[in-house]
Backbone and ligand atoms as CSV (ligand in chain L), in Angstrom:
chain,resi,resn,atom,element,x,y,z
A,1,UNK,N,N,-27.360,124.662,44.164
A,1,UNK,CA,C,-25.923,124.515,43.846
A,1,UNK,C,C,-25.091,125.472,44.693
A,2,UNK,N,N,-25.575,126.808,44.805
A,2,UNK,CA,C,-25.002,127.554,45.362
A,2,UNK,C,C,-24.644,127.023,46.974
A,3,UNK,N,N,-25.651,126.823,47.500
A,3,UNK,CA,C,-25.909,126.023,48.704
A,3,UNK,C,C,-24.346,125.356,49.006
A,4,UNK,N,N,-24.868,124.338,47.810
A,4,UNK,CA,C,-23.619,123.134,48.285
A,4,UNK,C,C,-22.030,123.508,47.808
A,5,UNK,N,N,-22.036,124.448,47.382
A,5,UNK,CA,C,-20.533,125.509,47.215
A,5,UNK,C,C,-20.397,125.953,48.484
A,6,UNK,N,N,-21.081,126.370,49.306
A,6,UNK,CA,C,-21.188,127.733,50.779
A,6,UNK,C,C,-20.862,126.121,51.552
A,7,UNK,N,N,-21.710,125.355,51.358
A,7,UNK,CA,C,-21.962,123.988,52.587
A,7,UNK,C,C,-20.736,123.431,52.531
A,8,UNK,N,N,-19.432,123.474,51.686
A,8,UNK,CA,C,-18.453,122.695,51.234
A,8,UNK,C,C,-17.236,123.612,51.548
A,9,UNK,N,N,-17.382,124.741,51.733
A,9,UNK,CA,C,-16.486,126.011,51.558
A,9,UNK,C,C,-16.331,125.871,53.633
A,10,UNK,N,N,-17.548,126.060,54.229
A,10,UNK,CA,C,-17.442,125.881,55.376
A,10,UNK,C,C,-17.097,124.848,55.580
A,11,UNK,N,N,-17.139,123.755,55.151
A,11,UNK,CA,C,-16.548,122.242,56.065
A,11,UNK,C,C,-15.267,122.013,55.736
A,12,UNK,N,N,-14.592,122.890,54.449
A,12,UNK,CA,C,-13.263,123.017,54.504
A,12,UNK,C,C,-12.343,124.026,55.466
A,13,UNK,N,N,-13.198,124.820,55.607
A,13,UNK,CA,C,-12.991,125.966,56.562
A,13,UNK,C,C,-12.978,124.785,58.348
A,14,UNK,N,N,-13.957,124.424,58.311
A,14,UNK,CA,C,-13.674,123.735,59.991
A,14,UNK,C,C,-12.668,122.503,60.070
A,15,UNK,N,N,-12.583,122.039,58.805
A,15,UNK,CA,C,-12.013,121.329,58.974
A,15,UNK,C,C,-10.651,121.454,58.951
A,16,UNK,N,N,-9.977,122.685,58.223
A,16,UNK,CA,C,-8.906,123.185,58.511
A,16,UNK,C,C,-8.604,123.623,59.601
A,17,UNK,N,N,-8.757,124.886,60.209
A,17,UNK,CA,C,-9.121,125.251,61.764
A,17,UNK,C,C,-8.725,124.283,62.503
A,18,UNK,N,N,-9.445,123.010,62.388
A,18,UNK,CA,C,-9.713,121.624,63.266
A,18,UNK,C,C,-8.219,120.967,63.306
A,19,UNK,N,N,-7.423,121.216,62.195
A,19,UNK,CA,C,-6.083,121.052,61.888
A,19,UNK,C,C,-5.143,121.475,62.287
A,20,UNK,N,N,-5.140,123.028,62.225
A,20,UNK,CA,C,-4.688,123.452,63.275
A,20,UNK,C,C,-4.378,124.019,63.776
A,21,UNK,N,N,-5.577,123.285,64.806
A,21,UNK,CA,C,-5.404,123.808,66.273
A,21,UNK,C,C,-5.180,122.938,66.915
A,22,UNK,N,N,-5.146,121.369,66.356
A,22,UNK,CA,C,-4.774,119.711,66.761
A,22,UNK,C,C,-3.338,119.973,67.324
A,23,UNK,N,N,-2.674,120.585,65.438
A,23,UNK,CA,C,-0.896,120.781,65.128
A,23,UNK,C,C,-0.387,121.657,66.986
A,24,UNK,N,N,-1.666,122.959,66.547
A,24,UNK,CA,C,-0.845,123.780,67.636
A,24,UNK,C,C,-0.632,122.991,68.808
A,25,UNK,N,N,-1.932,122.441,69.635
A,25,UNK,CA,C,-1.842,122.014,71.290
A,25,UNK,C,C,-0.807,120.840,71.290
A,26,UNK,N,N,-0.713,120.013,70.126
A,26,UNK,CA,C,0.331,118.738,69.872
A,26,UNK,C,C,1.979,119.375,70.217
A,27,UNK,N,N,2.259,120.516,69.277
A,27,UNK,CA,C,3.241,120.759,69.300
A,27,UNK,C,C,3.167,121.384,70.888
A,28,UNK,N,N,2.676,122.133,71.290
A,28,UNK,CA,C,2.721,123.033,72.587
A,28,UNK,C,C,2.855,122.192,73.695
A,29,UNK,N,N,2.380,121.297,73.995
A,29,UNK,CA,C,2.602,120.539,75.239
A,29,UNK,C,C,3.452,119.077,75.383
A,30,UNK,N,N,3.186,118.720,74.221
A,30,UNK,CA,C,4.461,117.499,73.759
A,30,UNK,C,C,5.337,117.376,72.736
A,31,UNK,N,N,6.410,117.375,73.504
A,31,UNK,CA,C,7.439,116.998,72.680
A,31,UNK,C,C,8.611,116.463,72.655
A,32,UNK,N,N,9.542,115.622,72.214
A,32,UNK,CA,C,10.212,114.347,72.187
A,32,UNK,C,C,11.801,115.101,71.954
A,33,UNK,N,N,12.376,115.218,72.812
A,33,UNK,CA,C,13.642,115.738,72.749
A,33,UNK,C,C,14.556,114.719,73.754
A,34,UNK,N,N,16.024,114.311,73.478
A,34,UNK,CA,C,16.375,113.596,74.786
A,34,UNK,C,C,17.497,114.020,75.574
A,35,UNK,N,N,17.739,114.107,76.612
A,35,UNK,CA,C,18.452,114.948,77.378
A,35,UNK,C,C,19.813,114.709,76.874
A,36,UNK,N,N,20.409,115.898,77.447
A,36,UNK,CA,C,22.005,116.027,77.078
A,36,UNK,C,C,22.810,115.844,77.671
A,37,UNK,N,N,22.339,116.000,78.876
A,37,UNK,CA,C,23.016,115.437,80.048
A,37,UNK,C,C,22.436,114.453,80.639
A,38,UNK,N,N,23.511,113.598,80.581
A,38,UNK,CA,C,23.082,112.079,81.107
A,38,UNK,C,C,24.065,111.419,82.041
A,39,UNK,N,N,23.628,111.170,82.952
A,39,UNK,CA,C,24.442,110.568,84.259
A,39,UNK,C,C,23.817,109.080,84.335
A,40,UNK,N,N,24.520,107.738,85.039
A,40,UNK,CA,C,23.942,106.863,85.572
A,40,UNK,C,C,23.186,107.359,86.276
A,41,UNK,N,N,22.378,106.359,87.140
A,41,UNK,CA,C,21.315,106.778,87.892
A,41,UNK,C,C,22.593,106.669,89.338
A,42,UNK,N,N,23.165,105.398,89.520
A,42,UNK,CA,C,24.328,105.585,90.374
A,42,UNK,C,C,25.159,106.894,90.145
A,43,UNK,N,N,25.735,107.796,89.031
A,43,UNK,CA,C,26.187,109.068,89.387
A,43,UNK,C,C,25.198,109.970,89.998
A,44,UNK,N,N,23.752,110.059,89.543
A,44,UNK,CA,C,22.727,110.706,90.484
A,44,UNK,C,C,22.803,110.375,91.543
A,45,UNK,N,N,22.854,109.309,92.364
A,45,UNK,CA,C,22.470,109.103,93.814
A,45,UNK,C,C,23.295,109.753,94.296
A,46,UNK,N,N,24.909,109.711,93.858
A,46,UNK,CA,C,26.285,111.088,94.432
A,46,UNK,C,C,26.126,112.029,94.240
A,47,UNK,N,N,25.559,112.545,93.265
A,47,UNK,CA,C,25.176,114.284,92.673
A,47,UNK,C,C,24.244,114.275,93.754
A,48,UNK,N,N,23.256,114.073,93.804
A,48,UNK,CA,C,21.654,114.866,94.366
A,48,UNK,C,C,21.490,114.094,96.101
A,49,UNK,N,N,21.030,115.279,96.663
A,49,UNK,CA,C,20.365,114.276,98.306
A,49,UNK,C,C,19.462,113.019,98.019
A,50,UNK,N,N,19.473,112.348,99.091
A,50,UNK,CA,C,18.586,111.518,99.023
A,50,UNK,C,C,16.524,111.732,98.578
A,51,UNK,N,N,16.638,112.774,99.066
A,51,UNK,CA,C,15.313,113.855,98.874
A,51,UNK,C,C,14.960,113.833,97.428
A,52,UNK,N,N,16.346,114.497,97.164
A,52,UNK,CA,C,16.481,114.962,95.510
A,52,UNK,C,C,15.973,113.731,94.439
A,53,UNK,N,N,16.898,113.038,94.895
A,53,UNK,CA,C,17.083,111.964,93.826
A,53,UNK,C,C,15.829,110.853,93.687
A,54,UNK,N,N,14.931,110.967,95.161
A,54,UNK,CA,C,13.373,110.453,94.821
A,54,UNK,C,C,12.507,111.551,94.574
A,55,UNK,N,N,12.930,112.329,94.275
A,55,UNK,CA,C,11.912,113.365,93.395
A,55,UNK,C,C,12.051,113.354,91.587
A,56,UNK,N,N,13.393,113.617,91.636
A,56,UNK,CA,C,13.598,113.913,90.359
A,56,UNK,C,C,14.128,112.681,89.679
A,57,UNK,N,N,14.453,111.514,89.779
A,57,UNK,CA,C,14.584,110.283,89.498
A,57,UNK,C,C,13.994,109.298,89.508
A,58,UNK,N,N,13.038,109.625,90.871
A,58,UNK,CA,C,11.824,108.654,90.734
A,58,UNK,C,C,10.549,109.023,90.993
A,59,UNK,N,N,10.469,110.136,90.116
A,59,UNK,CA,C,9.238,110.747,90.207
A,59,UNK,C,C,8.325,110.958,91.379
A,60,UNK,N,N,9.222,111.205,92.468
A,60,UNK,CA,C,8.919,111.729,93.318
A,60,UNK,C,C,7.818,112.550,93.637
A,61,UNK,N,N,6.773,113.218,94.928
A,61,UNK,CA,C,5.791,114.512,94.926
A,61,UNK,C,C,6.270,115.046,96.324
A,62,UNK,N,N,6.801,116.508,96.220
A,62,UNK,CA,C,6.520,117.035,97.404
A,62,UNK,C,C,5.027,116.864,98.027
A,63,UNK,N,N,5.006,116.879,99.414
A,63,UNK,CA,C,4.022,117.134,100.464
A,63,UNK,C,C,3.436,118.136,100.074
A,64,UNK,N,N,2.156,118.500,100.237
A,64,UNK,CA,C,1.259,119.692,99.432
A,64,UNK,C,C,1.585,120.666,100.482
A,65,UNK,N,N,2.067,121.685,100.155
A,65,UNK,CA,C,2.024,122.843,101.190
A,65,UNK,C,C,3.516,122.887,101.793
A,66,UNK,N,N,4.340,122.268,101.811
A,66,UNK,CA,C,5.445,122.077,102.569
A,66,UNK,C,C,6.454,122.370,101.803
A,67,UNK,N,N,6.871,122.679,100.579
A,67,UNK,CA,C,7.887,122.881,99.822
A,67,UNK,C,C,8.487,124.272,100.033
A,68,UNK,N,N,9.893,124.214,99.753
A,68,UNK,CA,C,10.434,125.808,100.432
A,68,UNK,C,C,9.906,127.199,99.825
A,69,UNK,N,N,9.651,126.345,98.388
A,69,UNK,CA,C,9.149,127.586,97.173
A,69,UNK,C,C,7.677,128.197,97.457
A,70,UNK,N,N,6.723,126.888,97.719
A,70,UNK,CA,C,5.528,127.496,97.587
A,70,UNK,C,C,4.981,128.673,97.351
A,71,UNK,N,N,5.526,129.524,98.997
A,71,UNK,CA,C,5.170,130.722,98.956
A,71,UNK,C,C,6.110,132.138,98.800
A,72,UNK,N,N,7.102,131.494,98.310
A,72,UNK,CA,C,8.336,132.567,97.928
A,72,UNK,C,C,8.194,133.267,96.555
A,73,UNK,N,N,8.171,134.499,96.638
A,73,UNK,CA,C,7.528,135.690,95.904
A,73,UNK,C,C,8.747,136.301,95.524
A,74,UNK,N,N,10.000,136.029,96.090
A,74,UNK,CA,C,11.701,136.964,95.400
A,74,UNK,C,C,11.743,136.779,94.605
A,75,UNK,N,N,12.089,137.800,93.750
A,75,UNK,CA,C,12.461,137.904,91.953
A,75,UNK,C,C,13.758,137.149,91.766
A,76,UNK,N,N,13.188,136.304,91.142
A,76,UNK,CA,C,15.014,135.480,90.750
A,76,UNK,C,C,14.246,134.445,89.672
A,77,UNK,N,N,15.222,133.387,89.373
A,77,UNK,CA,C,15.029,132.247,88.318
A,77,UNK,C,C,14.875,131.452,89.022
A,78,UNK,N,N,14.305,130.103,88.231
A,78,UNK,CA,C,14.100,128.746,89.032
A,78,UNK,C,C,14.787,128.022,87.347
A,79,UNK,N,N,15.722,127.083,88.642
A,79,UNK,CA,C,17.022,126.338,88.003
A,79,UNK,C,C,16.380,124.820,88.492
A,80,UNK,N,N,17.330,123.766,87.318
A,80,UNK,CA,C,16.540,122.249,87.196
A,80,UNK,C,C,17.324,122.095,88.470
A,81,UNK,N,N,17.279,121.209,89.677
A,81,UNK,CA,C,17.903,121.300,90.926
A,81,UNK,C,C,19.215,120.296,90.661
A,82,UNK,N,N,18.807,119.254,89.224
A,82,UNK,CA,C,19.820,118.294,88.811
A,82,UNK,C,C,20.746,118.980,88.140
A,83,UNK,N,N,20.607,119.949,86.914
A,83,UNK,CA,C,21.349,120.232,86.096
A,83,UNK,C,C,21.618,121.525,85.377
A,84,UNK,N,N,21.408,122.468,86.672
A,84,UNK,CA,C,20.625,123.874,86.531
A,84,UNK,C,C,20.207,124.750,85.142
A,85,UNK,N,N,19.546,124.216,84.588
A,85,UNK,CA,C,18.922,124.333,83.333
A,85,UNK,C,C,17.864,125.458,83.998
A,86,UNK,N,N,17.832,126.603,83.468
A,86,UNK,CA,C,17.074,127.884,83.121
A,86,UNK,C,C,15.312,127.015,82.840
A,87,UNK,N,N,14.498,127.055,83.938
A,87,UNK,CA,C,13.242,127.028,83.440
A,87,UNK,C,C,12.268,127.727,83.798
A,88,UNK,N,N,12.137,128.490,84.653
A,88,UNK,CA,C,11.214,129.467,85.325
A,88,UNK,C,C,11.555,130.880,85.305
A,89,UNK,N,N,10.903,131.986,85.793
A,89,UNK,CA,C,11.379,133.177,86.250
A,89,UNK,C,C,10.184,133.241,87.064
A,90,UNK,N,N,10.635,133.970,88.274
A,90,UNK,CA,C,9.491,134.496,89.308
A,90,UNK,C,C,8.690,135.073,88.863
A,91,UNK,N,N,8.323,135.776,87.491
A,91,UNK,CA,C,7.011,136.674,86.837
A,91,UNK,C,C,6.574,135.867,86.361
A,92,UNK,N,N,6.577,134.425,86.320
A,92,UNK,CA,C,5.809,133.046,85.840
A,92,UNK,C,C,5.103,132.551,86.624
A,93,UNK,N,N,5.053,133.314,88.665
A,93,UNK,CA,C,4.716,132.202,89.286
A,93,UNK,C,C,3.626,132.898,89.347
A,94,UNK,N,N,2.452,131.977,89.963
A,94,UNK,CA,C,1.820,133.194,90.475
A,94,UNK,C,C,1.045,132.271,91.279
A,95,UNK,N,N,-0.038,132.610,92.210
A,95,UNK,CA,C,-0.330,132.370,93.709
A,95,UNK,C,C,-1.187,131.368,93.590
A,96,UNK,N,N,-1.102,130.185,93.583
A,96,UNK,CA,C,-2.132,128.590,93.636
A,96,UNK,C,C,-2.375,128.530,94.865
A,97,UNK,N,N,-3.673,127.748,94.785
A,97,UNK,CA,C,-3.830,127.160,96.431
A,97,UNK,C,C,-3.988,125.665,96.053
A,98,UNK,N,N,-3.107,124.904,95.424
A,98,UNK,CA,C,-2.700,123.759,94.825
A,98,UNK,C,C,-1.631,123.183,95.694
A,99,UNK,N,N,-0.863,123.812,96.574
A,99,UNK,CA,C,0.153,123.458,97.591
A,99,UNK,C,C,1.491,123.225,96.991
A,100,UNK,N,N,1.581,123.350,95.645
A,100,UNK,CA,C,3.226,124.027,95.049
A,100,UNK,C,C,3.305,124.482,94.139
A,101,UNK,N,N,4.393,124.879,94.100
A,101,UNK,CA,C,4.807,126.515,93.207
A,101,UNK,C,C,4.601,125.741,92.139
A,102,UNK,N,N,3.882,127.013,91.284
A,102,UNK,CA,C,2.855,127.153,89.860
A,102,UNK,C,C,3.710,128.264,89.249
A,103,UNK,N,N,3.446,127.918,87.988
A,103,UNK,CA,C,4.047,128.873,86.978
A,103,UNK,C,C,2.888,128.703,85.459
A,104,UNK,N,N,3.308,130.118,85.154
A,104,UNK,CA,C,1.889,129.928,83.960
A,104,UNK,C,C,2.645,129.947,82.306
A,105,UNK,N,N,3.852,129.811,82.598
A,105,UNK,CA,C,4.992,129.297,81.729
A,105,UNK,C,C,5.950,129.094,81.859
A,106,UNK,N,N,6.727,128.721,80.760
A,106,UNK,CA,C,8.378,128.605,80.978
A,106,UNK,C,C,9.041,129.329,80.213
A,107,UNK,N,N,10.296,129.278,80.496
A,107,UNK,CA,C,11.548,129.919,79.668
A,107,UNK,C,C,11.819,129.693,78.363
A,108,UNK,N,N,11.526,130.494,77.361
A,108,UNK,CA,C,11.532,129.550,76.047
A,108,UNK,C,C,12.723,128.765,75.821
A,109,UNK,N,N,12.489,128.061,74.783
A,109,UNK,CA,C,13.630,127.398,73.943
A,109,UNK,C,C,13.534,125.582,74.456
A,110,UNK,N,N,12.322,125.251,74.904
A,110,UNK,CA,C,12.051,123.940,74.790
A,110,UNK,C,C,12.767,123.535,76.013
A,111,UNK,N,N,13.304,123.782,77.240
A,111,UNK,CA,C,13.541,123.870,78.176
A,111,UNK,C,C,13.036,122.842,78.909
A,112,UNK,N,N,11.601,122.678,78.704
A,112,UNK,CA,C,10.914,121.184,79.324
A,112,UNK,C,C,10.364,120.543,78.663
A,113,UNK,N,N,10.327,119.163,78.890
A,113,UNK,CA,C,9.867,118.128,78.059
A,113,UNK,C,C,8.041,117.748,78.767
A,114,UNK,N,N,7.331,117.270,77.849
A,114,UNK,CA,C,6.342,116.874,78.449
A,114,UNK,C,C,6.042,115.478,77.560
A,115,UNK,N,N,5.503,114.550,78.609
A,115,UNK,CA,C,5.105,113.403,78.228
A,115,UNK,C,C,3.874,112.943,79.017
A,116,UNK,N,N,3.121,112.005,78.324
A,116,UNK,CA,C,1.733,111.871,78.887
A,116,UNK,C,C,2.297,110.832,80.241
A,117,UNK,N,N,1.678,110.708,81.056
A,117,UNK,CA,C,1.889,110.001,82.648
A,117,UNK,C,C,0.129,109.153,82.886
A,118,UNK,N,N,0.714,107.735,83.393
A,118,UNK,CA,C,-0.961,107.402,83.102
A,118,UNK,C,C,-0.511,106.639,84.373
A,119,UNK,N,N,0.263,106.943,85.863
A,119,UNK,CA,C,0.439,106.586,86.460
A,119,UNK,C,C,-0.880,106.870,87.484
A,120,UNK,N,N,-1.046,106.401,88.595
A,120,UNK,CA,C,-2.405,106.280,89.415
A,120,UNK,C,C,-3.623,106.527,88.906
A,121,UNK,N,N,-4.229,105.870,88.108
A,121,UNK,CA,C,-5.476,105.811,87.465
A,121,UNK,C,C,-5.752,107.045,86.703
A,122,UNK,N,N,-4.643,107.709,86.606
A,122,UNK,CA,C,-5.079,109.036,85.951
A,122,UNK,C,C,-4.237,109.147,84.451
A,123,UNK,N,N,-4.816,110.032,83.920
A,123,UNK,CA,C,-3.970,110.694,82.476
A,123,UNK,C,C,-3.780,112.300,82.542
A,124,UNK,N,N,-2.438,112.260,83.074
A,124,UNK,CA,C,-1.772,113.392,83.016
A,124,UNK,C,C,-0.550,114.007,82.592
A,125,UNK,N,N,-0.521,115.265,82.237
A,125,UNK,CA,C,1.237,115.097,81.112
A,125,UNK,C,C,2.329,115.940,82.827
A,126,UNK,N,N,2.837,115.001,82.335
A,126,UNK,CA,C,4.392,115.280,83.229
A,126,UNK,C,C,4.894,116.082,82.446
A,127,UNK,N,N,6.272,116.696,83.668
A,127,UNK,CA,C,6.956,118.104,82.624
A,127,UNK,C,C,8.012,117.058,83.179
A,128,UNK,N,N,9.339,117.419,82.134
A,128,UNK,CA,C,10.753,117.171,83.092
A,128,UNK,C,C,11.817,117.794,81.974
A,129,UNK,N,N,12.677,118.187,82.920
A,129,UNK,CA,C,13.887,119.273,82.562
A,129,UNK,C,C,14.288,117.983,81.066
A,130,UNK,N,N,14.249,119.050,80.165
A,130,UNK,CA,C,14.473,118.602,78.621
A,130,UNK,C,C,15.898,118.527,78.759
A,131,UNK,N,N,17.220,118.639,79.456
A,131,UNK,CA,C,18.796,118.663,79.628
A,131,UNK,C,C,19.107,117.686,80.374
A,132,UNK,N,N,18.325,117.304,81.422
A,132,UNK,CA,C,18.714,115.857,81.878
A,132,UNK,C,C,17.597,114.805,82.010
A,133,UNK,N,N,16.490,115.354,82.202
A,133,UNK,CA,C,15.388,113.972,82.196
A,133,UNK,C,C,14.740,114.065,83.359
A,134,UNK,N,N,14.971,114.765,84.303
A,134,UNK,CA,C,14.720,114.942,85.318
A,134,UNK,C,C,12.895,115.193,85.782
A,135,UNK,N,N,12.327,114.350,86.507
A,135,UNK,CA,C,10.873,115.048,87.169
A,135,UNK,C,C,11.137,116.156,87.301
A,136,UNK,N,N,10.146,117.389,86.710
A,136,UNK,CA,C,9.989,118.425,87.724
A,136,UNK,C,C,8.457,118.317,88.512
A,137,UNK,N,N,7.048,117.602,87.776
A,137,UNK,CA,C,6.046,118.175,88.032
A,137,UNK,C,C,4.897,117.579,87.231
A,138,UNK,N,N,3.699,118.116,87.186
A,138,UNK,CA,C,2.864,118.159,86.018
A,138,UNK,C,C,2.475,119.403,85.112
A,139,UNK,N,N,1.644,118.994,84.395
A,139,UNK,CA,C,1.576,120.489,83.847
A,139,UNK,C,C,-0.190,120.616,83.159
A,140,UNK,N,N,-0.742,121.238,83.977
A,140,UNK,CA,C,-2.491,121.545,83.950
A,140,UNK,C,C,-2.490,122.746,82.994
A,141,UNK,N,N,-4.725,122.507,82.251
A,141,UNK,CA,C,-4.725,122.983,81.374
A,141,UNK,C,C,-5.528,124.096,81.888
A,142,UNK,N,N,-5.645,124.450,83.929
A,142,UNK,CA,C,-6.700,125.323,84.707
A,142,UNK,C,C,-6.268,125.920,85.213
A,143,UNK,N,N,-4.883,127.026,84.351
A,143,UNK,CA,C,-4.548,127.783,85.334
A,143,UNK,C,C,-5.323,129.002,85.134
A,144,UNK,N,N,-5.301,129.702,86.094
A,144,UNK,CA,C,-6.095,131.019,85.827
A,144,UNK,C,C,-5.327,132.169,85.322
A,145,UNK,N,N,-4.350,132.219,84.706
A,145,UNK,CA,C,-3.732,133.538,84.050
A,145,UNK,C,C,-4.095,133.254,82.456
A,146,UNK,N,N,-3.628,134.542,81.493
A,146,UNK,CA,C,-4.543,134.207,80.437
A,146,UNK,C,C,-3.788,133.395,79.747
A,147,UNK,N,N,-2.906,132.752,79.916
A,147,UNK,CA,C,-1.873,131.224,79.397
A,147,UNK,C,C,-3.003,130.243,79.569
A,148,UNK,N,N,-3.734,130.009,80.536
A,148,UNK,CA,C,-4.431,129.097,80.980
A,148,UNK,C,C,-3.902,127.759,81.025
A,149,UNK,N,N,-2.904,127.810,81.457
A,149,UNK,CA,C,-1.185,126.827,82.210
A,149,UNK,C,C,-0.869,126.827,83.737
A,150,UNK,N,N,-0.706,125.295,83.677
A,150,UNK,CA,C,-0.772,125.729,85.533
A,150,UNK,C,C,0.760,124.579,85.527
A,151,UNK,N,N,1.588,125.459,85.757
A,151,UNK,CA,C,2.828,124.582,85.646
A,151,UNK,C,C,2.937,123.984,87.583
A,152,UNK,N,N,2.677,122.867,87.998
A,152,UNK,CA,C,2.751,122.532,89.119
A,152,UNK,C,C,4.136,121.649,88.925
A,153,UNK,N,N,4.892,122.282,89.865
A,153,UNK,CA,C,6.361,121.800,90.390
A,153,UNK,C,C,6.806,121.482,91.568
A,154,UNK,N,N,7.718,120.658,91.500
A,154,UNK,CA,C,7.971,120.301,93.036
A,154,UNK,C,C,9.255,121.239,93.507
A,155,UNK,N,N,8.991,121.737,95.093
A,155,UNK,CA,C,10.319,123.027,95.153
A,155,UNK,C,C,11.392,122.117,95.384
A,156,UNK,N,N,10.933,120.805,95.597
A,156,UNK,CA,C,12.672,119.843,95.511
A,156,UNK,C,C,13.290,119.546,94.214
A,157,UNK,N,N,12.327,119.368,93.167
A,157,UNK,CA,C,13.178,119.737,91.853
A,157,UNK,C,C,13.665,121.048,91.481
A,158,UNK,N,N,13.519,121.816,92.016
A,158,UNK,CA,C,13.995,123.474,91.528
A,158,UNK,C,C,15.438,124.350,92.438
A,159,UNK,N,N,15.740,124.697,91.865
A,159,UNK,CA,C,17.099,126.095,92.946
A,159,UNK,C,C,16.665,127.183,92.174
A,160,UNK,N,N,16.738,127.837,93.595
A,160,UNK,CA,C,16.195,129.355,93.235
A,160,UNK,C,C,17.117,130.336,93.433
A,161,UNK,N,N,17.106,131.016,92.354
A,161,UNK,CA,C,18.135,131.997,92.111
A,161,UNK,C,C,17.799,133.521,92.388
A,162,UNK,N,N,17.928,134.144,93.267
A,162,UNK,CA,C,17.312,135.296,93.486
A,162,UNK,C,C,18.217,136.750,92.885
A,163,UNK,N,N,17.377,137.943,92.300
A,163,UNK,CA,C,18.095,138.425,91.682
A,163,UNK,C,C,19.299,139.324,92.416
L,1,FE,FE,FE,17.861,119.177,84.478
């Protein structure tokens, strides 16, 4: 009897745990907010370069290695390039050999949205500026800082604000 008290005590125990830690990663990487700023896609094509607006409108990818940010190390912020929404700080980035600027978080206050992306045979969660809707990127679960977040962004979705 005792047994099956201890055997029952633990499977409530894992199975709670199992709960959450579901709740936590659910809430942490997705979540359903809708932007506040909202333009036609025709007011985007006048707002943003041509560059811009197939990055961050149509989910665009910088060239691996070629983005202005990659390897820029100045202390400043990184702004949504559509709607300069606060999402980075330079003590977020830190040095990938992934070919664009990585960050191992963001700016609190829900700042980016993530949604699952099952575009080219793959399943991966997209980030995009939670204020307008905007692509920034994806967002990996191998980064090597102890976040273990690999925020991959494109430096054409971002303005960098140096301090
Ligand atoms: Fe934005």
């Amino acid at each position: 009897m005792k047994k099956l008290v201890l055997f029952s005590v633990v499977l409530m125990f894992i199975s709670y745990t199992g709960k959450g830690q579901n709740k936590t990663i659910k809430k942490n990487t997705m979540n359903d907010t809708s932007p506040t700023v909202n333009h036609t896609e025709e007011e985007w094509k006048k707002i943003l370069t041509p560059e811009q607006y197939h990055v961050l409108r149509e989910k665009g990818t910088d060239l691996p290695f070629t983005g202005k940010y990659y390897l820029n190390k100045e202390k400043g912020v990184y702004h949504c390039a559509a709607c300069g929404n606060e999402l980075f700080t330079s003590d977020m980035k830190f040095d990938s050999s992934c070919g664009w600027p990585s960050f191992d978080k963001e700016i609190a206050g829900g700042k980016i949205k993530k949604q699952v992306d099952r575009s080219l045979g793959m399943v991966r969660t997209e980030i995009l500026c939670a204020k307008c809707g905007s692509h920034l990127g994806h967002l990996f679960d191998d980064g090597p800082t102890l976040t273990g977040l690999r925020y991959c962004v494109n430096s054409t979705s971002v303005d960098f604000k140096g301090k």
